[in-house]
N, C-alpha and C positions, 0 to 999 in steps of 0.2 A: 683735675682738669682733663686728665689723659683720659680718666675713666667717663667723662660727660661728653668727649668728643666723641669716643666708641662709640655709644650708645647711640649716637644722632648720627652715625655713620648710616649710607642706605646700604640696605640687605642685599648680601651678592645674589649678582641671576647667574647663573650658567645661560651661556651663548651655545645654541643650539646650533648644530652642523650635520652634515650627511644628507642621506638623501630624502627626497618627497615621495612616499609611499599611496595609489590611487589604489581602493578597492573598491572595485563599482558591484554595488548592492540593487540590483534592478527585479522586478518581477514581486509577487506573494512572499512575505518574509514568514519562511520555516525550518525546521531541521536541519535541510543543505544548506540552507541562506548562515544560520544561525553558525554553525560549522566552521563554514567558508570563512566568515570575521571573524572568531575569536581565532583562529589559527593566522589568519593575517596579522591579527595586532600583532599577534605571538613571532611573526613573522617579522615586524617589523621592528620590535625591541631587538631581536638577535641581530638585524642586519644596523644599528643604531640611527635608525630613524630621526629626522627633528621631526616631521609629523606624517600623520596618516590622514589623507582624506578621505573619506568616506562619502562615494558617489548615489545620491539616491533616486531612485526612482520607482515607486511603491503604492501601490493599493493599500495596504496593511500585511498584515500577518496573526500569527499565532503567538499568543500573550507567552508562554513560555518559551519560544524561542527569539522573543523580542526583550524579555527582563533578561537572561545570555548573550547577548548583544552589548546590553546597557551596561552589565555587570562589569565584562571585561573592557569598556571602555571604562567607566569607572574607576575600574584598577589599571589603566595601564598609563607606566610613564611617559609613553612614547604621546603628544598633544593630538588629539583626534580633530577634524571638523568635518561637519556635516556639509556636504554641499548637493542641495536640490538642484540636478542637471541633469541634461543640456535642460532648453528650452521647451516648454509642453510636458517637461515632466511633475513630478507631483509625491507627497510625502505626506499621504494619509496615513488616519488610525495610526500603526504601530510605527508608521516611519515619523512623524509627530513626537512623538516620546522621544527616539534614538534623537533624535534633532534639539529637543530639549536637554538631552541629555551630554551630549559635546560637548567640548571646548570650546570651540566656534561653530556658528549658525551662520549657515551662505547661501543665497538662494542665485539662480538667474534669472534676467527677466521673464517672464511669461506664465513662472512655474507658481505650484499654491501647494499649501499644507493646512492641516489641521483635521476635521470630521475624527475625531478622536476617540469615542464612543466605547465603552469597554465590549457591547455586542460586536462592534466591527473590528474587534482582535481575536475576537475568537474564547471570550470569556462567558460565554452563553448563548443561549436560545434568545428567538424574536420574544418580545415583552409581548403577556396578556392579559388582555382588558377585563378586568373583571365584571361582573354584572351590576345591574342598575343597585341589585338587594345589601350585593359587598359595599358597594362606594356608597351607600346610607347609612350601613353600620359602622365602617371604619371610616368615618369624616370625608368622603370621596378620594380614599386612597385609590391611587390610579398605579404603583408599581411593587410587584409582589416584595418579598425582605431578602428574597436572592438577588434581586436583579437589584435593589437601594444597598447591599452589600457590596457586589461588584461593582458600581456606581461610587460607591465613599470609596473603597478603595484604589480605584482608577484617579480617582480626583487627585485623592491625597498623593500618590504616585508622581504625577507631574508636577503636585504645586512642591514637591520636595526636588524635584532635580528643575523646575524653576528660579525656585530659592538659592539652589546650588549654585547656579550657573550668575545669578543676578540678572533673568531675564523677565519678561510680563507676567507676573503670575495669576490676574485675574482673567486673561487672555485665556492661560492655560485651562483654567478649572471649566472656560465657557467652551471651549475646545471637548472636553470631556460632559461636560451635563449637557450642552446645547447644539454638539454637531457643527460646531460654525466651521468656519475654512477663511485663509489670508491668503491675498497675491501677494508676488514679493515686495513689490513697492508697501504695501499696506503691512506686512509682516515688520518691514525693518524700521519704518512712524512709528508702529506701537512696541519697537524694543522687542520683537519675538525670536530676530536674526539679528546677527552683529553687524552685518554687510549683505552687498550683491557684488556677483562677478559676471561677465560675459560668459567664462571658459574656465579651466583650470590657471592654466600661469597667467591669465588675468589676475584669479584668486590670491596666486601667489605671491604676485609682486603688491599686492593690497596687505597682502599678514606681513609684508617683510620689516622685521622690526618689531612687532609685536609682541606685550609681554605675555604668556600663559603659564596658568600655576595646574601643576598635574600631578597623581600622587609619588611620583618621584622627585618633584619639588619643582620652582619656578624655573623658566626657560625665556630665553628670548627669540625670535625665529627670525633666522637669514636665509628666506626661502625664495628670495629673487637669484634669479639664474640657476635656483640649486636641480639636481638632476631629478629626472621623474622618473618612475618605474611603476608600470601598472601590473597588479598581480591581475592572476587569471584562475578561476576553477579548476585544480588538478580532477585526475582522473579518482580520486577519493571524494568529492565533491560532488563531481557529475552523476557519479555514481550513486550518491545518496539524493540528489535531487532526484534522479530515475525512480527509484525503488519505493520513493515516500508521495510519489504522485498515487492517487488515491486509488486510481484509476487502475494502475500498474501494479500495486501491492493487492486488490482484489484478484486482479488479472493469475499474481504468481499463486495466491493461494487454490485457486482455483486448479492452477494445470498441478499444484503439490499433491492436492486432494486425486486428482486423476490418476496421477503418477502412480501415488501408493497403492490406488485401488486395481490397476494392472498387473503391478508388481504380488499384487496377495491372489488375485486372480489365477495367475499364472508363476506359479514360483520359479527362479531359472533364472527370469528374466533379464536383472537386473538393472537394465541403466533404465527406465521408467522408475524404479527406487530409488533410486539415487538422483536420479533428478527431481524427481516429486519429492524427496525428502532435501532437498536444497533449499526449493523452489520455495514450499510451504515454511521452509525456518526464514529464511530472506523475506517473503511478504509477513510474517509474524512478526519481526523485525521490525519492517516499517510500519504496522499497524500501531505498535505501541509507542513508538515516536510522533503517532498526529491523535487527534481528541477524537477517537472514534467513543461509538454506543455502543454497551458488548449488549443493549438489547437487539442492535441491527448485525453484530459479530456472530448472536446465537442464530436468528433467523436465517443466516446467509449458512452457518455449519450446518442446522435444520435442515434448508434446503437440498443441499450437497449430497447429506447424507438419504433424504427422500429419494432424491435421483439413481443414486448408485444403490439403494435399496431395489428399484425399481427395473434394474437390469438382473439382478437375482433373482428377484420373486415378482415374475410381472401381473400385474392387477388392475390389468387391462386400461391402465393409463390413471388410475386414481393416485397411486402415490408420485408418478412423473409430474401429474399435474400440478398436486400440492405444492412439492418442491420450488419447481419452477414459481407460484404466487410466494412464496418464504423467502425463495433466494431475493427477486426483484425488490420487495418488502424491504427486505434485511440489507441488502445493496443499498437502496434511498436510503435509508437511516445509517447506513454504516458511519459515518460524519459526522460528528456533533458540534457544525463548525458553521455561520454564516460566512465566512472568509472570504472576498473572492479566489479562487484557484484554491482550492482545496474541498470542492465537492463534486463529486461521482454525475458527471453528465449523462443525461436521461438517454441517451440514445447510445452509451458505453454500455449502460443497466440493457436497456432490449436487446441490445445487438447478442450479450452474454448469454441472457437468458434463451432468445431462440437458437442459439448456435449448443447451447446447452439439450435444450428439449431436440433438436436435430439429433445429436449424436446419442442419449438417451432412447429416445425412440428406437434409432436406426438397431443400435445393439440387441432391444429387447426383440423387435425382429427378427434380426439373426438368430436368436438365443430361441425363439419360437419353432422358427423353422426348423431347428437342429432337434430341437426336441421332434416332429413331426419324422426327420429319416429315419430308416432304416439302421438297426445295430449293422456294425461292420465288427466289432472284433469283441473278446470274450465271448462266453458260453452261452449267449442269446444269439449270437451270430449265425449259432451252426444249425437254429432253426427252419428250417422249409428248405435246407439245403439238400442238393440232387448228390446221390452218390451212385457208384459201380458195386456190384456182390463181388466178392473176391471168391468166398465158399464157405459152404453153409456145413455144421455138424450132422457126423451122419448117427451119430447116436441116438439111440430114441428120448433118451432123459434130458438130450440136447436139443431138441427140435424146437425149432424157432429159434434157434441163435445163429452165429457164423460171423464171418470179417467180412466187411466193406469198405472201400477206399472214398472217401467225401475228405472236399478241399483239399486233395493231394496226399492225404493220411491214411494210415489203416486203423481200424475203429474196429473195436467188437459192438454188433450189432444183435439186436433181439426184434423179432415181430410184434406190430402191433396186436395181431390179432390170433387166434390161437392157432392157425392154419399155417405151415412151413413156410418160410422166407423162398423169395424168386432164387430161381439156380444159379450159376457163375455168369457175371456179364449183367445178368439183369440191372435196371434199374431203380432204388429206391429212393423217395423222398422221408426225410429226418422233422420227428415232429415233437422227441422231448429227447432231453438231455438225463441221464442220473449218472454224475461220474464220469468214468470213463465207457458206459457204454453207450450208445445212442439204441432208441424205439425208433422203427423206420417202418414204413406202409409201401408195398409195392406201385407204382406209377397204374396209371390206368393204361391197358393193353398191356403190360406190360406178363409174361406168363413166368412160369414155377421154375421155367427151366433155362430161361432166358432172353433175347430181345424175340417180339412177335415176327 
């Protein structure tokens, strides 16, 4: 009997205490986004959480940094729920999934989710139509077997953390093949949301009581009156939101690539090295953290290197041109994301490129001209220079030789021509170099023996 009442005894819950932890997730969910939460959940086991709410307001994001989201919600003891907020906000594509993916599902009025689409997470290219000749042969197949790949797998995705949660799962799978979208009233009829709230401690006082099973086991939440703490983006967040904007990670590589090429220009220099070698490991950095094309990563190196080509060996604007059609090229495609907020706006791309062809240009200019002066120093220098005779040898074996003083030096001097150098004082001009002697020609008027 002892052992039949155990058995029908109800299963202990642990009663949930501490505080309500708010991580508000707003904007493009990527890399920083992605960061940002799993270190919050992280955050909010240590500090012993009863739960994390998870504020959303999202266009979508990037499919690998939205399964990093899911995961560590998945694993974490602390009860997560999703709440679509304030009001006009909205929890497309990948914020869909994290929402599926919760403990609890919250919406407030106004707000809508779903357009779930595996394209609008960042899981490929626009879909192409094939021709009339394909869709005869293969029974009018209308989507290639990457895109019916991505497609099963997106499906299956949600219909398993549908299942998880015990929420609509045929909602979900139309959410991903169909694109559809729910307001919140219409969300929480078809079971997509557990609830709505006005606000957060509206939310709260609604879950107070509430049973939730997480993988550190069941809990109950006494989340009425309990304290709220909203984390914030430290500066290792902001940081990485900065750097992996796509915009700004072209930006660094671009001044790395400058940096260096001053630095090799001009040895000495150093801090163009050093910065240019910062700059280009930090945009490398953030380059492999978002889904770029390394066939838009080679055209934009391409480009680069056309350009700074183009200040060393100029070729009368053929290789600056190049460049510049490579880099813009390879800029547009740097991306391989329809995402909103994760592609290279057109007018980031011009702005680069003619600020790039300006300074390209300008240099090779300089670099022209320089070449057009006058030698100023080494042994081409002391060409067509004026000098004084100092005094000429009176030997006969010596004739035509003597010292003269040109650019403030004494120089052995030898005639150009077979006739005796001008006397002391005269004037000669210097018209080749061997060694240490200079070939000098008397000035015109000028006589044998000195000034006219």
């Amino acid at each position: 009997m002892l052992l039949m009442a155990s058995a029908l005894a109800p299963t202990h819950v642990a009663a949930a205490t501490g505080p309500v932890v708010v991580i508000p997730l707003k904007g493009a969910i990527g890399p920083a986004s992605a960061d940002f939460v799993v270190r919050s959940l992280a955050r909010a086991v240590d500090e012993h959480a009863q739960l994390a709410v998870l504020e959303l307001d999202t266009p979508g994001g990037l499919d690998l940094s939205m399964r990093s989201i899911i995961q560590a919600i998945l694993a974490s003891p602390v009860p997560v729920a999703a709440f679509i907020a304030p009001s006009g906000a909205r929890a497309a594509s990948a914020g869909t999934y994290i929402t599926y993916a919760s403990h609890i599902a919250a919406m407030a009025p106004g707000t809508n989710l779903g357009a779930a689409s595996p394209v609008q997470i960042g899981m490929g290219g626009p879909d192409r139509e094939p021709s009339g000749a394909s869709k005869a042969a293969s029974g009018a197949e209308t989507q290639s077997t990457e895109t019916r790949k991505q497609m099963q797998d997106a499906a299956a995705y949600i219909r398993g953390l549908a299942q998880l949660r015990g929420r609509n799962v045929q909602w979900a799978e139309r959410a991903v093949r169909e694109a559809v979208a729910l307001s919140a009233s219409e969300a929480l009829e078809q079971k997509v949301i557990d609830l709505t709230a006005a606000d957060i401690p509206d939310l709260l006082v609604k879950l107070d009581g509430r049973r939730v099973t997480t993988a550190g086991g069941a809990r109950v939440l006494a989340t009425k009156g309990a304290p709220i703490v909203v984390l914030q983006p430290d500066w290792r967040s902001r940081f990485l939101a900065t750097i992996t904007d796509p915009s700004v990670a072209l930006i660094l590589m671009m001044i790395g690539m400058y940096g260096l090429f001053f630095e090799f220009a001009n040895p000495g220099m150093v801090l163009p090295g050093v910065a240019g070698a910062i700059c280009l490991l930090v945009g490398l950095f953030a380059l492999q953290l978002l889904p770029i094309s390394f066939v838009g990563l080679g055209l934009v190196v391409l480009g680069l290197g056309f350009l700074v080509a183009e200040m060393f060996l100029p070729t009368f604007g053929t290789l600056g041109i190049g460049g510049i059609v490579a880099f813009a090229i390879g800029a547009l495609m740097l991306i391989d994301t329809d995402v909103p907020g994760f592609g290279i706006p057109l007018g980031v791309v011009v702005g680069l490129a003619l600020f790039t062809a300006l300074f390209v240009f300008t240099v090779s200019g300089v670099a022209l001209k320089a070449r057009k002066r006058p030698v100023v120093s080494g042994g081409e220098a002391m060409l067509g220079s004026i000098g004084v005779m100092l005094s000429t040898d009176g030997a006969p074996s010596d004739a035509g030789s003597g010292w003269a003083r040109v650019q403030g030096e004494r120089w052995r001097v030898r005639a150009a021509a077979p006739e005796a150098l001008p006397g002391e004082g005269a004037r000669v001009r210097v018209i080749s170099r061997h060694g240490l002697t200079l070939t000098v020609e008397p000035l015109e008027g000028e006589r044998k023996t000195g000034h006219s």
